[in-house]
C-alpha positions as CSV (number, residue, x, y, z in Angstrom):
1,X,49.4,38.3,11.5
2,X,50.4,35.5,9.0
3,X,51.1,33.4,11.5
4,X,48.1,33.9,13.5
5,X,46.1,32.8,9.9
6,X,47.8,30.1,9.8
7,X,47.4,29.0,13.2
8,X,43.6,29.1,12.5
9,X,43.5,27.5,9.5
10,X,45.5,24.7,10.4
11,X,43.4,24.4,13.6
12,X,39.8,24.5,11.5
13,X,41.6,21.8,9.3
14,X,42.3,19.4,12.5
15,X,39.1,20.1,13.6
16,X,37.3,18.9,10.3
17,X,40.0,15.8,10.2
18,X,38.9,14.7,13.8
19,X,35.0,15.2,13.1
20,X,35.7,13.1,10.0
21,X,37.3,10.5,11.9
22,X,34.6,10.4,14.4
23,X,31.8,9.5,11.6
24,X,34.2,6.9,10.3
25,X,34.5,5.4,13.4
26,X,30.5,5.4,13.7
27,X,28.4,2.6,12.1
28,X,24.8,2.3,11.0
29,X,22.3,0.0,13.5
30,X,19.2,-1.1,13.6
31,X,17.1,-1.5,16.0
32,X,13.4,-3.0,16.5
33,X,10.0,-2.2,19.4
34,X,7.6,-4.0,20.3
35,X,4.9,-1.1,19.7
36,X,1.6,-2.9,20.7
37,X,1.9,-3.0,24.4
38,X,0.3,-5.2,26.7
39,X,-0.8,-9.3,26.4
40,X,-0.5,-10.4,22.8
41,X,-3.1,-12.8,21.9
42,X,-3.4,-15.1,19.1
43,X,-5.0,-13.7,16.1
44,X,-4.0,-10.4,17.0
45,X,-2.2,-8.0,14.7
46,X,0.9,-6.9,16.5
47,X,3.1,-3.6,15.2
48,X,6.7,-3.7,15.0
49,X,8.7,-0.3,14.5
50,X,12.1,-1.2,12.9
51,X,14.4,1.5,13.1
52,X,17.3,1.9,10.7
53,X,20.1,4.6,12.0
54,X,23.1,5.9,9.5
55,X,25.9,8.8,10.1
56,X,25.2,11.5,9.0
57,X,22.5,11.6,6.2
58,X,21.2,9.0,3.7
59,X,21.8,9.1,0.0
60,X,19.5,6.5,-0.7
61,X,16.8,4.9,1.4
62,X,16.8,1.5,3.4
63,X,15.3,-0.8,1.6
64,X,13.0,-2.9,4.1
65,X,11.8,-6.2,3.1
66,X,8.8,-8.1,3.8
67,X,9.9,-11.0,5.5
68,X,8.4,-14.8,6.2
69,X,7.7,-16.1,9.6
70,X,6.2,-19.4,9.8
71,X,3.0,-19.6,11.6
72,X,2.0,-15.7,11.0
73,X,0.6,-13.4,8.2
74,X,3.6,-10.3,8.2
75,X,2.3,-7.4,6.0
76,X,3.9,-3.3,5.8
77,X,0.4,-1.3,5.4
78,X,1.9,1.8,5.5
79,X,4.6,2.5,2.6
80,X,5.9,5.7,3.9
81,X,8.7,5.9,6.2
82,X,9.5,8.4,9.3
83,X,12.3,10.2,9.5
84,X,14.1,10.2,12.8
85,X,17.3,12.2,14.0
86,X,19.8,11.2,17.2
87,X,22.7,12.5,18.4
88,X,25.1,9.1,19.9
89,X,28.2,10.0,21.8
90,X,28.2,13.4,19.8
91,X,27.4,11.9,16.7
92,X,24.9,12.8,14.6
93,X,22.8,10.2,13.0
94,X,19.8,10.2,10.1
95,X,17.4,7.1,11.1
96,X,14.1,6.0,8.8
97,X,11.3,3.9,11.0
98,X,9.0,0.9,8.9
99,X,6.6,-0.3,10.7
100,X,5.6,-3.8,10.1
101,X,2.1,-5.9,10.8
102,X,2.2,-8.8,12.1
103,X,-0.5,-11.8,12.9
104,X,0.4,-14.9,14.9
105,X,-2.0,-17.5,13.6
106,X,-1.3,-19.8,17.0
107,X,-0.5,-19.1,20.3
108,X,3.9,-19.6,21.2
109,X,7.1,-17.5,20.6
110,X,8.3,-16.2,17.6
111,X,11.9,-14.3,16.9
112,X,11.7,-11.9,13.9
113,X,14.4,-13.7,11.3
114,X,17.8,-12.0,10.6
115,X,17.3,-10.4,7.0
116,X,19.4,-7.9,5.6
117,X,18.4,-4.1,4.8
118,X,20.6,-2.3,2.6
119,X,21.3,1.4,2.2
120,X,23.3,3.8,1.0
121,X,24.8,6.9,3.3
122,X,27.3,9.7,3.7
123,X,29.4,8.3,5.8
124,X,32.0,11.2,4.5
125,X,30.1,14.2,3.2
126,X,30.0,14.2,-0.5
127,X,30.7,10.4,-1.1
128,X,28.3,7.4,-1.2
129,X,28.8,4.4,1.0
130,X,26.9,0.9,0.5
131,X,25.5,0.5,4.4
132,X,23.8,-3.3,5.5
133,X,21.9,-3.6,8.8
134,X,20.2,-7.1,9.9
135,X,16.7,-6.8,11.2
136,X,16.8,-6.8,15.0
137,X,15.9,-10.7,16.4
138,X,12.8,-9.1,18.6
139,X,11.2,-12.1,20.4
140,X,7.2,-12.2,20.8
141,X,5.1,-14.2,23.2
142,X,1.5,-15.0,21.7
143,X,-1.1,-16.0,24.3
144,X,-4.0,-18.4,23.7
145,X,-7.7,-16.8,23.5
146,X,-9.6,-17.5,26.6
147,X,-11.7,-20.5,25.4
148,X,-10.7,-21.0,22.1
149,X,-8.8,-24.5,20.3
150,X,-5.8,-25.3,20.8
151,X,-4.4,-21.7,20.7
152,X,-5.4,-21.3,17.4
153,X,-6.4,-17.7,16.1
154,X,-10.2,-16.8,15.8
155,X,-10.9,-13.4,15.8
156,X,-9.0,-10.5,17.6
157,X,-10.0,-7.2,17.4
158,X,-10.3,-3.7,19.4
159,X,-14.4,-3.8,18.0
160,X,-16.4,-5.7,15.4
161,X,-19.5,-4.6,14.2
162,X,-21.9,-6.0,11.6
163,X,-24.5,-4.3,9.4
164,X,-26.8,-5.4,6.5
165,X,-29.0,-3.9,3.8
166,X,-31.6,-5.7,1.6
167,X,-32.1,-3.9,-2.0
168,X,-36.0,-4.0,-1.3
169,X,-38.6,-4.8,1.4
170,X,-38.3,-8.6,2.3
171,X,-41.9,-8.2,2.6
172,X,-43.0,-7.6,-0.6
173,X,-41.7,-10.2,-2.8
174,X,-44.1,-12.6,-5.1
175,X,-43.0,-15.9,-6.6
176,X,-39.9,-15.5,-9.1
177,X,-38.7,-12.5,-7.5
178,X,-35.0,-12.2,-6.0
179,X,-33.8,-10.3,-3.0
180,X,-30.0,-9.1,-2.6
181,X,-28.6,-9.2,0.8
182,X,-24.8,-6.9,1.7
183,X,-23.8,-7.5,4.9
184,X,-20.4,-5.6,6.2
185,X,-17.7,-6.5,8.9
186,X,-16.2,-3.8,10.1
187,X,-12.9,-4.7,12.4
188,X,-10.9,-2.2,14.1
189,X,-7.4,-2.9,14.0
190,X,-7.6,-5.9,12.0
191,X,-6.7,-6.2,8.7
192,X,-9.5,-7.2,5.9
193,X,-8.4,-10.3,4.7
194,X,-8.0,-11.6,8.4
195,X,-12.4,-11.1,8.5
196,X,-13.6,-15.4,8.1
197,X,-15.8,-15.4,5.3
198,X,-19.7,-15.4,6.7
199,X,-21.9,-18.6,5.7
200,X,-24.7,-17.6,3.8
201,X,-27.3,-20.5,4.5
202,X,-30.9,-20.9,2.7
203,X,-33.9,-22.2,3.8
204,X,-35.8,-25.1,1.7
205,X,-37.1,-24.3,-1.5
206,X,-34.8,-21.2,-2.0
207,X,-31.7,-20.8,-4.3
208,X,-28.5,-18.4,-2.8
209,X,-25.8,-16.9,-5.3
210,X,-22.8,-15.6,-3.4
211,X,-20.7,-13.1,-5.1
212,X,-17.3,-12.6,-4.8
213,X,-16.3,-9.9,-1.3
214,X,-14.7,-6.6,-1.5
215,X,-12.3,-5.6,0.6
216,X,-11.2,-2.0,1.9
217,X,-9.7,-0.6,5.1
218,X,-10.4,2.8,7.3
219,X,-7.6,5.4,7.5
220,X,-7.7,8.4,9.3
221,X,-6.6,11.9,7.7
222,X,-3.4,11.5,8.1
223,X,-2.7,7.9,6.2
224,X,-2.9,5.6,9.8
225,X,-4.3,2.4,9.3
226,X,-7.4,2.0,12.0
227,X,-8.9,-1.3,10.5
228,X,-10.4,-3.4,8.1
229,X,-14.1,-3.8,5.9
230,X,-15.2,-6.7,4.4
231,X,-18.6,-6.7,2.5
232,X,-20.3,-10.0,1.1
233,X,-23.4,-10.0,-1.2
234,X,-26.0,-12.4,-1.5
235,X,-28.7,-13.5,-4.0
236,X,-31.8,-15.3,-2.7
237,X,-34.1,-16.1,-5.5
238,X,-37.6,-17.6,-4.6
239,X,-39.2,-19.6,-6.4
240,X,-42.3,-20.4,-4.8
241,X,-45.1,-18.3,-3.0
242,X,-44.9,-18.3,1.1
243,X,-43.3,-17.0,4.6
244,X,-39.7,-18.2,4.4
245,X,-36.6,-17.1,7.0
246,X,-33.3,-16.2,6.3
247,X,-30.6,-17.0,9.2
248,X,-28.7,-14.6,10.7
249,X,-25.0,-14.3,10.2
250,X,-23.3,-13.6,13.6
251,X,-19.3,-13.6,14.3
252,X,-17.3,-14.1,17.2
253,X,-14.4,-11.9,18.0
254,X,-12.3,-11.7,21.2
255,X,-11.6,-8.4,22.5
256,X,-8.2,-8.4,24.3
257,X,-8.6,-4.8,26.3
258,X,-11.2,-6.4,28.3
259,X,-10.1,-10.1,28.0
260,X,-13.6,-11.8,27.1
261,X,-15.0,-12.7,23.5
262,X,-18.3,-10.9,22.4
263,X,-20.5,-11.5,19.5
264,X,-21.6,-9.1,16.8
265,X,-24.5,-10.6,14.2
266,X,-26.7,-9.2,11.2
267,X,-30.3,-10.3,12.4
268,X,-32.2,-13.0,10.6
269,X,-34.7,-11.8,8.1
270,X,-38.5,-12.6,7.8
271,X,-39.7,-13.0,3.8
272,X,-43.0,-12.7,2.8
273,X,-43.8,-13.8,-0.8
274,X,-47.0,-13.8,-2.9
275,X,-48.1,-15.8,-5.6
276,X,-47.3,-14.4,-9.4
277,X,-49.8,-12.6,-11.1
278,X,-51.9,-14.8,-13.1
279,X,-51.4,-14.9,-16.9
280,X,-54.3,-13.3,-19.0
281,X,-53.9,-14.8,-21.8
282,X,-53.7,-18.7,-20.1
283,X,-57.7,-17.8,-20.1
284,X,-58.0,-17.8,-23.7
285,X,-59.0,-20.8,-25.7
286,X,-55.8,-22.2,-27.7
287,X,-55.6,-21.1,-31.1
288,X,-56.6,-24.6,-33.8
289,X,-52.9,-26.2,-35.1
290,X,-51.7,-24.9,-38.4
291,X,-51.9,-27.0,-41.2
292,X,-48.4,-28.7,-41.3
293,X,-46.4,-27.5,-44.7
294,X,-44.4,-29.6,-46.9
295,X,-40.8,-30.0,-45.8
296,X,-38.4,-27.9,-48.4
297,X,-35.1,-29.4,-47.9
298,X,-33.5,-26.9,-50.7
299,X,-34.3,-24.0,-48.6
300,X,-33.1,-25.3,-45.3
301,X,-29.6,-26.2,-47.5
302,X,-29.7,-22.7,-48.2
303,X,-30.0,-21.2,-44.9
304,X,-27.6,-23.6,-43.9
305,X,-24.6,-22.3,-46.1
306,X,-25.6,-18.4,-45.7
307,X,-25.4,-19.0,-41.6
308,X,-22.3,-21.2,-42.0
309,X,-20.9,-18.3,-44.0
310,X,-21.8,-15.6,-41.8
311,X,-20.3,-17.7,-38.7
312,X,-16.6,-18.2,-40.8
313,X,-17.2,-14.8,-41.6
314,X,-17.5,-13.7,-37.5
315,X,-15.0,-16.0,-36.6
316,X,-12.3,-14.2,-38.6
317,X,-13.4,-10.6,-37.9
318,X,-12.6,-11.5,-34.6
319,X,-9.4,-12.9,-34.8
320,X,-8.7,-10.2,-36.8
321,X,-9.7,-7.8,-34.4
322,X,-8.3,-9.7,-31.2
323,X,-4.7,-9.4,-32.9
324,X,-4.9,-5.3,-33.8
325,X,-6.1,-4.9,-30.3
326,X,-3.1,-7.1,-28.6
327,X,-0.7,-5.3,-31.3
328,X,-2.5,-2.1,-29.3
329,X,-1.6,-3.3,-25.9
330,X,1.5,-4.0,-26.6
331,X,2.4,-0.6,-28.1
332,X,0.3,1.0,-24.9
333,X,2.5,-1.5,-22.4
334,X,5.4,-0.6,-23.8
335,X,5.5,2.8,-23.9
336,X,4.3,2.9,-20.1
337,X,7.3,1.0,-19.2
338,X,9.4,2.8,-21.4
339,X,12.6,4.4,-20.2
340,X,11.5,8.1,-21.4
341,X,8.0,7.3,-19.3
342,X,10.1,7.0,-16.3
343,X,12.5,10.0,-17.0
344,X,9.3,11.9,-17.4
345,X,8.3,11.6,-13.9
346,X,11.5,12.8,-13.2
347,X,10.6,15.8,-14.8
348,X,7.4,15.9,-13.4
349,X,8.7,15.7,-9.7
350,X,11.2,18.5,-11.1
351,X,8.9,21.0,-11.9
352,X,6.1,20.1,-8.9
353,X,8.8,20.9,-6.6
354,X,8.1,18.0,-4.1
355,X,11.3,16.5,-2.9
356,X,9.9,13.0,-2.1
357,X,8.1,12.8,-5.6
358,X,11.3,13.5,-7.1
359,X,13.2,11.4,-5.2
360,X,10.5,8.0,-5.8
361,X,10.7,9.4,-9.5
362,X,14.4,9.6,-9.5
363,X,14.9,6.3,-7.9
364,X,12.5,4.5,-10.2
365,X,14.1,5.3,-13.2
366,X,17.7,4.7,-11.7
367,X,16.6,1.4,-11.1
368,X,14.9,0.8,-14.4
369,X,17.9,1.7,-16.3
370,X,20.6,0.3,-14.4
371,X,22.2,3.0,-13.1
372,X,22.0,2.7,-9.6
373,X,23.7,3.7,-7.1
374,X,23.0,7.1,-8.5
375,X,25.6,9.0,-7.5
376,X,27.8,7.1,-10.1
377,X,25.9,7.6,-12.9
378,X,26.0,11.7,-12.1
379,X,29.9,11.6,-11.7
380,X,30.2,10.1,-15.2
381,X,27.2,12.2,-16.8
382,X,26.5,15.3,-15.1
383,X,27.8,18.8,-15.0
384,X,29.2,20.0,-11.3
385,X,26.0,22.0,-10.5
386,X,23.7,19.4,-10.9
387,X,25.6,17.1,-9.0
388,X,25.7,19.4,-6.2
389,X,21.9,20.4,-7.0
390,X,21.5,16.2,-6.3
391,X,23.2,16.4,-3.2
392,X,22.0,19.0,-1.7
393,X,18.4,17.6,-2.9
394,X,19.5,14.6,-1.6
395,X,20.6,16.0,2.0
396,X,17.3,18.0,2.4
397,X,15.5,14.6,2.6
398,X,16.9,14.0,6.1
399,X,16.7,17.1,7.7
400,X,15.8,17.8,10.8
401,X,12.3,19.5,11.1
402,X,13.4,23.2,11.7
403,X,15.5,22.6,8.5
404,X,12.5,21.4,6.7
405,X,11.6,25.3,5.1
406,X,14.8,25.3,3.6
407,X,14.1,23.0,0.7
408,X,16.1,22.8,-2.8
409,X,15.3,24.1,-5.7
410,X,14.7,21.7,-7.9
411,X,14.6,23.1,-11.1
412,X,18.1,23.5,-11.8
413,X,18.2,19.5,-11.5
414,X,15.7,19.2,-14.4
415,X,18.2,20.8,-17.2
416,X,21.3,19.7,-16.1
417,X,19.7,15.7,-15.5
418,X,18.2,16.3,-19.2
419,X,21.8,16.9,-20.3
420,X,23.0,13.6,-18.5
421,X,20.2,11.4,-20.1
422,X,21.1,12.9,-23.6
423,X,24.5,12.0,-23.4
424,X,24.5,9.1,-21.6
425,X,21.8,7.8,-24.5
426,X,24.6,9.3,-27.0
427,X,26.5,6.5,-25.4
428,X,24.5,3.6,-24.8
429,X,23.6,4.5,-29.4
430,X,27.9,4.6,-30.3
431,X,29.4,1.4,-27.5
432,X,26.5,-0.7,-28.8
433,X,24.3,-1.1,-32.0
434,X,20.8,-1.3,-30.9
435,X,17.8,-2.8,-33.2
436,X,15.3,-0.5,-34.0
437,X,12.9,-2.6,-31.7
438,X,14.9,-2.6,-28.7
439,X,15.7,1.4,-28.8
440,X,13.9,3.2,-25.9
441,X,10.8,4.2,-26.3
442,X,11.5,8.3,-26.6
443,X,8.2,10.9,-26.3
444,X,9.5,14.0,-28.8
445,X,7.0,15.8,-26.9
446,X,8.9,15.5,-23.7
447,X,12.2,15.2,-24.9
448,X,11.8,18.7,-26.7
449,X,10.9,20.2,-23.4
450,X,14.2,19.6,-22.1
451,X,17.7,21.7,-22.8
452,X,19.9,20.5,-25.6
453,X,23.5,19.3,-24.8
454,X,24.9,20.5,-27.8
């Protein structure tokens, strides 16, 4: 009987050793797609899913950077990752997917550049192992627009439509009076900024203000981008009485699911303005000059001082006031980037329950502090429970999705992590005497929320 237990144990043992050895021998990859399918045009926003694979689980995420390639605009709208799960010659492997935006300005070939992404993974279970993947070299061929310059980039878009509202009836105007004009680009699939500003032109005799645009994009429910809004506001003021017309504003764009450009405009505007009212009181007869009064220079001396006074007197009041209210922002900006601002979002993501709160929380003030990778600063600070609270916190972020009901429980993280900060402050207060500016900017309310460790 002994025997056979032993013969199973040592056979459950050289089955754990060879599974270990087989996620040793696996290393993370990266790999990238081409996700907008079909001609590429220039102008164009093109998507780019760049996967990033690890063994096992992550135990802290890839960090994917936003890259410069010459002759394009590369932007990451959405900030949220997906997770992904693969099984690779019976390994198992966690993979995160970034998807970038990007813009060819000019028609050619472009290679995405070599940049690192770094990570952190369990390549054994339990310990933490610094990972580095190089972004995939994915080649893209941009095509000129049909008719347009040189290659260059107009307008590319799935639709483009333009709308306009005036803040009254361009009909009913009289002499002085001012008209505002909004006029909105809406471009599907194309980012905001990428919209050409519209030319606001003026006919003779009438003065345009152009204010500054706002810019927004459309989502749908679920956080996708679907495309850009630009509005731009005008100010026509008219000065004179008559029948005036204000140009149309039309754009361009070149629709590459049917191959031809197409024009969408805001439609010029017919004004119709009246003379002002006549004044009343320009009727009257004008009143007989007053007799002119002697000059008193000694009064005028005295007004003089009193306002001169009264201006010294403003002057300092604000510079009085402009220093209490910096001393105020300073107090406000530094207790917002304080150290026990950011370990009370750790809290916060403790108590709410929500794993990726936590973990952006979590990660924050790792960062903020110093003590990254994480997993370090736990071995040296934390009890065993909440170091195997963090890991199993850790391993429920990259689970597959018929795992995803069988999330941690968070709250046993948020005494034991108090415990860790308390004595890893005790610490940082006995290595190293700290001026009383420097020391981090503790909230008693918070602090005397969490568990003593003594």
């Amino acid at each position: 009987m002994k025997l056979r237990i032993y013969a199973i144990l040592l056979g459950t043992f050289a089955l754990w050793l060879s599974l270990a050895n087989v996620a040793l021998a696996a290393d993370p990859f990266a790999r990238a797609t081409l996700a907008t399918k079909g001609t590429i045009y220039a102008g164009q926003q093109v998507e780019v899913d760049v996967d990033v694979f690890a063994p096992n689980y992550f135990l802290s995420p890839p960090q994917f950077p936003l890259f410069d390639l010459p002759g394009t605009v590369v932007t990451m709208p959405d900030d949220r990752g997906l997770n992904l799960n693969e099984t690779i010659d019976g390994v198992d492997f966690s993979g995160i997917r970034k998807t970038y935006v990007i813009t060819p300005q000019a028609a050619g070939d472009y290679t995405l550049p070599p940049v690192d992404i770094p990570f952190g993974y369990a390549a054994v279970p339990g310990e933490t192992t610094q990972g580095r993947v190089k972004l995939p070299t994915l080649r893209l061929t941009v095509t000129e627009v049909p008719g347009g310059a040189d290659g260059k980039a107009g307008v590319t878009a799935a639709k483009v439509t333009i709308t306009q509202v005036f803040d009254r009836d361009p009909a009913s105007l009289r002499a002085g009076d001012a008209l505002v004009r909004t006029v909105t680009f809406e471009a599907d699939g194309l980012a905001a900024m990428m919209i050409p500003e519209p030319s606001f032109e003026a006919p003779a005799g009438v003065k345009v203000y152009v204010h500054d645009p706002l810019l927004s994009e459309h989502r749908s429910d679920r956080g996708v981008f679907l495309g850009g809004v630009r509005k731009d506001t005008a100010t026509y003021v008219f000065a004179k009485a008559g029948t005036y017309t204000i140009p149309a504003i039309s754009l361009q764009w070149f629709n590459p699911s049917l191959g031809k450009t197409q024009t969408a405009e805001a439609p010029l505007a017919k004004v119709s303005v009246a003379a002002a009212p006549a004044d009343a009181t320009a009727l009257a007869p004008p009143h007989p000059p007053p007799e002119k009064a002697p000059f008193d220079w000694q009064w005028w001396v005295g007004a003089g001082l009193v306002v001169a006074a009264l201006a010294l007197l403003i002057h300092f009041a604000a510079v009085i006031a402009g220093r209490i209210q910096a001393w105020f922002d300073e107090i406000r900006t530094r207790k917002a980037q304080s150290e026990a601002t950011a370990f009370h979002r750790v809290d916060e993501g403790c108590r709410s329950g929500d794993a990726e709160r936590f973990e952006a929380a979590i990660d924050a003030w790792s960062r903020k502090t110093g003590n990254v990778p994480m997993t370090q600063w736990l071995d040296r600070f934390a009890d065993p429970e909440t170091r195997a609270a963090f890991a199993n916190h850790q391993q429920s972020l990259y689970r597959d999705q018929q795992d995803a009901a069988q999330k941690p429980n968070l709250l046993p993280l948020r005494a034991g992590l108090g415990k860790a900060r308390s004595r890893w402050l005790e610490q940082i207060f006995d290595d190293e005497p700290v001026p009383a500016n420097e020391l981090p900017d503790l909230n008693p309310a918070f602090d005397a929320d969490l568990p003593t460790s003594r």
